[in-house]
N, C-alpha and C positions, 0 to 999 in steps of 0.2 A: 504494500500500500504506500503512496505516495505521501511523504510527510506533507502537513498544512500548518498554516499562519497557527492554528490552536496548540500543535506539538512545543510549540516555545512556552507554553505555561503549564505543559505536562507535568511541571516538577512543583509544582503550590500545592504540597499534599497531596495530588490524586486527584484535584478539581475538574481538572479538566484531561485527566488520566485518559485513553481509549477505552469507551464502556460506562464511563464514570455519567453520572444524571445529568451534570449541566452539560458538557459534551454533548451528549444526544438529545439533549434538548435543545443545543444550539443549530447542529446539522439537520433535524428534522424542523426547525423554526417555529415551535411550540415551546417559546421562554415562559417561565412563568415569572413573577413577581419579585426581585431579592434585594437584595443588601451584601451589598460587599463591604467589610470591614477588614482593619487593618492599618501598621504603620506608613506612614508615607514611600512612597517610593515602592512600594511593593506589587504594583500592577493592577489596581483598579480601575483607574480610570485607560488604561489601556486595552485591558480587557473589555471595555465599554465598547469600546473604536473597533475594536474585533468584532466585536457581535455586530454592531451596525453596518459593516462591511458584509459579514456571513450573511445576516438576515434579509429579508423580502419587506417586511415593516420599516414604516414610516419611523424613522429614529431624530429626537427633538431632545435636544441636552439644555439644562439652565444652571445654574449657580444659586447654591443657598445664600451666596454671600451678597449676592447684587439682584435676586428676584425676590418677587413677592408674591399673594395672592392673584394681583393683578394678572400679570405676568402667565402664571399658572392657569388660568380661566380663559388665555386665551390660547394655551397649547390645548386645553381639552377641548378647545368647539371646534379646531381643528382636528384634530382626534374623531370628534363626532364625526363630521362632514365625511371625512376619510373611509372611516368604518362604514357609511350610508353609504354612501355615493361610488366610494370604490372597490369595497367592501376588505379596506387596508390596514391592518391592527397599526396604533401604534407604539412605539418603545420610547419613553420617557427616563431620562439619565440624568437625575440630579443627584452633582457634583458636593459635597462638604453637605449632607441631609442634616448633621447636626447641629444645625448654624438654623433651619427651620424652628421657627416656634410652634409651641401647641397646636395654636389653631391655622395656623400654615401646613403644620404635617395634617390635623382636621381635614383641610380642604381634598387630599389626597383619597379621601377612604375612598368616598362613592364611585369615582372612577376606574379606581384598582379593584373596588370591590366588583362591579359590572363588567369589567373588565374593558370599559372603553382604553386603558391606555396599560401597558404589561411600566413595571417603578423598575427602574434600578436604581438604588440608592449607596450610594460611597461615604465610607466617613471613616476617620481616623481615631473616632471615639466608641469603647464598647454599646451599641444597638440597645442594650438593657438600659441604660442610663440614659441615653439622650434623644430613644425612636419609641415616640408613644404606642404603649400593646397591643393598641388595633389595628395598628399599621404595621408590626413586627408579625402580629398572627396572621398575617395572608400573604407574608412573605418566605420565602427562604432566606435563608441564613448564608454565607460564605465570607470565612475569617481565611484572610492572606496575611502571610506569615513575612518576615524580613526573609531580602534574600539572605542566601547560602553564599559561603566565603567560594566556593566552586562556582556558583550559579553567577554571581559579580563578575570575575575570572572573566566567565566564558561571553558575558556580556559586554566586559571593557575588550575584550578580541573580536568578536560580530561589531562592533563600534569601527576598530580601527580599520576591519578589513571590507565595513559596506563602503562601496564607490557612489551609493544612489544618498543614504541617509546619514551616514556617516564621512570617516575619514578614510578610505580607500583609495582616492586617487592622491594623499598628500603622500604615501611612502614611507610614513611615522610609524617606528614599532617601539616597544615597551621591553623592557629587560623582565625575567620574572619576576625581580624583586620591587617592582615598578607596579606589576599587575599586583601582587600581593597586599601593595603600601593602600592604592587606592581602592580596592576588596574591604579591608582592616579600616580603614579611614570614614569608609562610607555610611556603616553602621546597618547595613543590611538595606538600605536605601538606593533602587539604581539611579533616579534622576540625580542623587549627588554626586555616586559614581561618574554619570554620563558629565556633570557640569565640572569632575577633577578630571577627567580627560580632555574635554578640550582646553582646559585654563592651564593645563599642564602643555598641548600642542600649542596654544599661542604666544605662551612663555618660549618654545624652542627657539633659537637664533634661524635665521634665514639657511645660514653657509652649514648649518648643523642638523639637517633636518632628517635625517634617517633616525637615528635614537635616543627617545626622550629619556636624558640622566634621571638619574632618581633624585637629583636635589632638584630639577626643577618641579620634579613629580609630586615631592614633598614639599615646595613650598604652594605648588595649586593646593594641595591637601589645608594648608594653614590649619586647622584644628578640626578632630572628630566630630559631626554633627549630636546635638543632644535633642530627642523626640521627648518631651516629655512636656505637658500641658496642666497647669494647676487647676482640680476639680474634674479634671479628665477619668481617662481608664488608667493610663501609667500611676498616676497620681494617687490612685487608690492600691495595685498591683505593689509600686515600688513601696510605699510606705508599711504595706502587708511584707513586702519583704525584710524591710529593717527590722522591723517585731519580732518575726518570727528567727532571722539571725542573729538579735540579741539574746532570745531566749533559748535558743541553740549554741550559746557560748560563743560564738563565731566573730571577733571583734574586727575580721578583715572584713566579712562578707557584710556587717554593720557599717562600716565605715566607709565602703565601695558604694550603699544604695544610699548614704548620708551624702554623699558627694555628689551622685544623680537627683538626688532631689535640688542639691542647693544650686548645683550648676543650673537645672531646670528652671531655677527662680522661687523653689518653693521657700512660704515666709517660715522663716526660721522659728518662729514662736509656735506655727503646727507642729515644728515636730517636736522643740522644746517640752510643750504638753501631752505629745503622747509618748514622753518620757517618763515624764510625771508618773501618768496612767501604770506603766510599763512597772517602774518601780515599786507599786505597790502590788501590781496583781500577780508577776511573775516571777520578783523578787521577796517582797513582804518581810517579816522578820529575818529570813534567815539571814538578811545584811540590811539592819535598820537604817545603816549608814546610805545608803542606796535612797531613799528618799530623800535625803537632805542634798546629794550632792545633785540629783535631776533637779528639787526645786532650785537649786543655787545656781544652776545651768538657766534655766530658765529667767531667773532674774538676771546675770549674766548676760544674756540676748536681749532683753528690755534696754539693760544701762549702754551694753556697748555696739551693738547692732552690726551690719554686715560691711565688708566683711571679714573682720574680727574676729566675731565672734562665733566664725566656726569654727576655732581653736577650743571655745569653750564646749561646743557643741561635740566635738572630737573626745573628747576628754571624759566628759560624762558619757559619751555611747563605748568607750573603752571600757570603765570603769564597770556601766552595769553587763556587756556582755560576761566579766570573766568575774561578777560575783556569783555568789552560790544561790542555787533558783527555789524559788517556794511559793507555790499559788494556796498552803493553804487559807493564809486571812479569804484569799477570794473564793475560796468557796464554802468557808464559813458565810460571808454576807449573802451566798446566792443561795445558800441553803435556806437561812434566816428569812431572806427577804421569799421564797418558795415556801415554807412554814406559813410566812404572816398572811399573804396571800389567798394560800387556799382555805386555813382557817380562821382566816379573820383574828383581830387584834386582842389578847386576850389583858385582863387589867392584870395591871400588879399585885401581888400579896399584899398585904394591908400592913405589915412590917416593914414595908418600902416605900408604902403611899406616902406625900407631903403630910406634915403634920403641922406646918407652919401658920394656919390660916384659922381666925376664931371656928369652933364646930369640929374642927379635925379628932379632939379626940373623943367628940363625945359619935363619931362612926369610930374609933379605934382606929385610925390611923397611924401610923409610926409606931402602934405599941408593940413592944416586944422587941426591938427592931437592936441589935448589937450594935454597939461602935466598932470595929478591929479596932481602932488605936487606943480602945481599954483593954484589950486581950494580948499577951505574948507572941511577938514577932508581929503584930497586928493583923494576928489570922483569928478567924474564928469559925465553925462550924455555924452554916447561916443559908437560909437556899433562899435564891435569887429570880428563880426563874418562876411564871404563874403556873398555879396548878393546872395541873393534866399535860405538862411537858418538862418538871423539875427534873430528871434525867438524861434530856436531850444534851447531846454534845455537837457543838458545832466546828470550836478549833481544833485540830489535829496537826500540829505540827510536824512537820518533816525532820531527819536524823542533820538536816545538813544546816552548815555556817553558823549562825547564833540560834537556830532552831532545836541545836542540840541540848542548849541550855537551858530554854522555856522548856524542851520536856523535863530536864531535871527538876527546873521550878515546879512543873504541874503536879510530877510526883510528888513531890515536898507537901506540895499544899494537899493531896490527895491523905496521904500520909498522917498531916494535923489536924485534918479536919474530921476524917475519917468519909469521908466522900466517896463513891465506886462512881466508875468512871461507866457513862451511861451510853447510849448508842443512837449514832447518826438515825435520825429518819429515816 
């Protein structure tokens, strides 16, 4: 079989694999309705152009960034006319979909739903977040991946050697270490790719034109492209990642996705606070110190701001990745807060109630009620919790960092008080 225009995106996971659904949805020209999502440079909107070449329908592209409702109202009476009169579907290819508001993606349904016009929608933001559900449910779905350090490669070579689209007829070749720099540079993106190749050929001298050095190669490169969008999908992905590599001990793999955010412009104070957060849910006692030094991070980026104060920021993400880990405070409170919830709030013992207020004791409030600091080591045998759960235990501290000691303490107090140690919910 004769390869086609579609075999160049055989390698995007399988999408357009030989066999695969959108494939034979394209060659048979029954598209249905999708969304291509994905980082920039990854072939969406090229793939767009593909299909509109492949296809028999009428193919109409707009811009979320510069259309409107307007705009849109009158691709679809064209759409109508078409479908009447010619009896010609049409394909509708808007560019950046999550740049659409509400009720702009709204005006979409009825026609996609009828099928007067087949959507393809592109966007660089995950579809859950930024494509309202009625418009995602009668879509397909297709996420494009960064390219492949192979796939770039093979791209920056088809570049140099088309004569019609590319540079074919200038005689510029690339050393491998040349193809490699601007593969690595790109960041899985080919339009950067494609834009460090020729900024690298126009950099060559005249009298020098068979092979571009790598120092010219590397100064088109000037610095890695950084995709990353505050309130986006990186935004929430990369910040999932710092969490989960501080609580995995990992102070490189912390400090590599601290760096992607702040290169990305993320405000230093989000992530100061879910340091915070960090510090008590995953750290907790077993290194008390661990709370002080996030808050102190975090005031820290108030007084000295960027960019300073990703020194400080560095310093505390060091610090809690290689302390010792304990989520149990947090799952004491969600325990607690799961208790209060399904059974609702139960009142205090009347040994604990206020007794400060005229009336208080004549309901017996505070009577009975022990001080510890009348009693030995200021413990006393005394239960705290309302009846029908004075047993219940919520903290359970872990063997590790200062965790070790609160259990010594618990014991102690176990010990004095003569208390048995009751059982989680």
């Amino acid at each position: 079989m004769r390869p086609t225009i579609l075999d160049d995106f055989a390698g995007q996971e399988g999408i357009l694999a030989p066999g695969s659904a959108l494939r034979r949805a394209i060659e048979a020209d029954r598209l249905p309705s999708m969304i291509f999502f994905g980082p920039p440079g990854a072939g969406k909107t090229s793939l767009a152009m593909i299909i509109a070449a492949q296809t028999r329908a009428n193919f109409r592209q707009v811009s979320a960034v510069s259309s409107g409702v307007a705009d849109l109202r009158k691709v679809f009476a064209e759409a109508e006319d078409e479908l009447e009169y010619r009896g010609r579907r049409t394909i509708l290819f808007v560019d950046e979909i999550h740049r659409f508001s509400k009720s702009q993606q709204d005006a979409l349904l009825p026609v996609v739903e009828s099928g007067v016009v087949t959507l393809i929608g592109a966007t660089t933001e995950n579809p859950y977040f930024e494509v309202i559900g009625p418009l995602i449910s009668r879509c397909e779905l297709y996420e494009f991946l960064p390219l492949t350090i192979p796939e770039l490669k093979q791209l920056v070579a088809s570049a140099l050697s088309d004569p019609e689209r590319g540079l074919g007829n200038s005689g510029l070749r690339l050393e491998d270490d040349g193809f490699e720099a601007i593969a690595r540079a790109s960041g899985g993106d080919a339009r950067a790719a494609l834009i460090m190749l020729e900024t690298a050929a126009e950099l060559a001298p005249e009298g020098e034109r068979e092979v571009i050095p790598l120092a010219l190669v590397e100064e088109a490169i000037h610095r890695k492209p950084v995709f990353y969008q505050k309130g986006g999908d990186l935004h929430y992905d990369a910040i999932s990642a710092f969490i989960k590599s501080m609580r995995g001990s990992d102070p490189d793999a912390a400090i590599y996705w601290l760096a992607v955010m702040l290169t990305g412009g993320e405000d230093p104070r989000f992530i100061a606070r879910r340091m915070i957060i960090f510090a008590s849910e995953d750290i907790g006692n077993a290194d008390p110190q661990a709370l002080v030094v996030a808050t102190s991070v975090s005031r820290a980026v108030e007084f000295v701001g960027l960019p300073e104060c990703q020194l400080n920021l560095a310093q505390g993400v060091t610090y809690l990745s290689l302390a010792p880990k304990s989520n149990a405070s947090c799952r004491a409170i969600g325990q607690a807060m799961k208790d209060v919830e399904e059974e609702g709030t139960r009142r205090p013992p009347k040994h604990l109630r206020d007794s400060n207020y005229p009336g208080a004791k004549k309901l017996e409030h505070g009577e009975g009620y022990k001080y510890p600091h009348s009693y030995p080591g200021a413990i006393v045998e005394q239960n705290y919790l309302p009846p029908g759960v004075e047993k219940r235990v919520y903290y359970s501290p872990s063997d590790r960092g200062f965790e070790k000691e609160l259990v010594r303490r618990i014991n102690e107090l176990k010990k004095a008080t003569g208390r048995e140690p009751g059982e989680n919910k």
